[in-house]
N, C-alpha and C positions, 0 to 999 in steps of 0.2 A: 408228353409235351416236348415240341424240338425248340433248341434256342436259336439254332441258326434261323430258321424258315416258321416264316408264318401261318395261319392254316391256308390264308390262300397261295400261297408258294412263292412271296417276295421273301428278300432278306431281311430279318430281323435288324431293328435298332443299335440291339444294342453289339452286333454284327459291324455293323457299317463304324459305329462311334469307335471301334478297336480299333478298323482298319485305318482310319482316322489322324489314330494315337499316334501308330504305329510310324505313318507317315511323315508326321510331326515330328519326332525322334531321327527319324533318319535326316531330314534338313537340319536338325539340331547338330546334328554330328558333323556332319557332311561341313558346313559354317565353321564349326571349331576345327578343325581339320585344316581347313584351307586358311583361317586366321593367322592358327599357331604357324604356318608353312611362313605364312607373309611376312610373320613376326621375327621368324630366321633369317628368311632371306632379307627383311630391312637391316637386321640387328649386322648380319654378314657384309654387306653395302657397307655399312657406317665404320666395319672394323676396316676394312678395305680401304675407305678413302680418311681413315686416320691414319692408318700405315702408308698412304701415299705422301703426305706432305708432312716433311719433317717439319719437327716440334718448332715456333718461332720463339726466339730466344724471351724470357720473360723482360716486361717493359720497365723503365728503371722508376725506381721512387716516385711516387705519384707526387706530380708540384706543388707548392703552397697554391690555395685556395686566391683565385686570383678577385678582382674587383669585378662588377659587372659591367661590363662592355670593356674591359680591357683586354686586351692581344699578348700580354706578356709581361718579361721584367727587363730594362735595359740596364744595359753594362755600363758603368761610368769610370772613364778611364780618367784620373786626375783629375774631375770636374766637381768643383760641388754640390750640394744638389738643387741648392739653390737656381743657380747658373743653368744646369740643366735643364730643371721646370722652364725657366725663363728662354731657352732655346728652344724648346720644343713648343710654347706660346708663342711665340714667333712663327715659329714655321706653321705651324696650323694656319693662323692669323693671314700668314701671306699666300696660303693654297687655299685659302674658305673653306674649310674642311672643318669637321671634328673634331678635336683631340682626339674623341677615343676611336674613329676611325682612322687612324695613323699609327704604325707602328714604329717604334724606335728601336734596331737591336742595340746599338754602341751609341755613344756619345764621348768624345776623346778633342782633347785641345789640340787645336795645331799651333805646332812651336816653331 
C-alpha cells in the first residue's frame, strides 16, 4: 500500500492536506516576521521624534473649575465687587451682548 499515490497514480489526500499545512506555516511566519519588523520600526519612529522635540515645560496648577459659559476670573483693582458686577452690566447692556460672551481681564478705578 503507497501513501503518497493512489492506485491510479494521482496523489494522495492525505499528500496534498500536508502540503497544504505546510503552506499555511510558512504565511504564518513570513506575517509575524514582517509584523514584529513594523513593530521596531514604529516603536524606532516614536523614539526618534520624542528625542526630536524637547520636553514642554509642565502646565502650571490647573485653575479653579470655572462657571459655565464663562471665559475667566477678572482682577479687581480697588473696586468692589459690587461696582464691578454693576460695570460689567452696563457695558454688556450698551454692546447687546451676553455677559458671558464678554470677557473682563482688569477692572481698576480711574482717580
Amino acid at each position: 500500500m503507497n501513501i503518497l499515490f493512489t492506485q491510479d497514480g494521482q496523489i494522495s489526500g492525505i499528500v496534498v492536506l500536508a502540503i497544504l499545512l505546510v503552506i499555511v506555516l510558512i504565511v504564518v511566519l513570513v506575517s509575524r516576521a514582517r509584523s514584529a519588523k513594523q513593530a521596531e520600526q514604529q516603536q524606532e519612529a516614536a523614539l526618534a521624534a520624542a528625542n526630536a522635540f524637547p520636553e514642554a515645560p509642565a502646565p502650571a496648577a490647573a485653575p479653579a473649575r470655572l462657571a459655565r459659559g464663562s471665559c475667566g476670573g477678572v482682577m479687581l483693582h480697588d473696586v468692589p465687587d459690587r461696582t464691578a458686577a454693576m460695570v460689567m452690566a452696563i457695558v454688556a447692556d450698551e454692546l447687546q451682548l451676553p455677559l458671558n460672551e464678554l470677557r473682563f481681564i482688569s477692572i481698576q478705578e480711574v482717580k
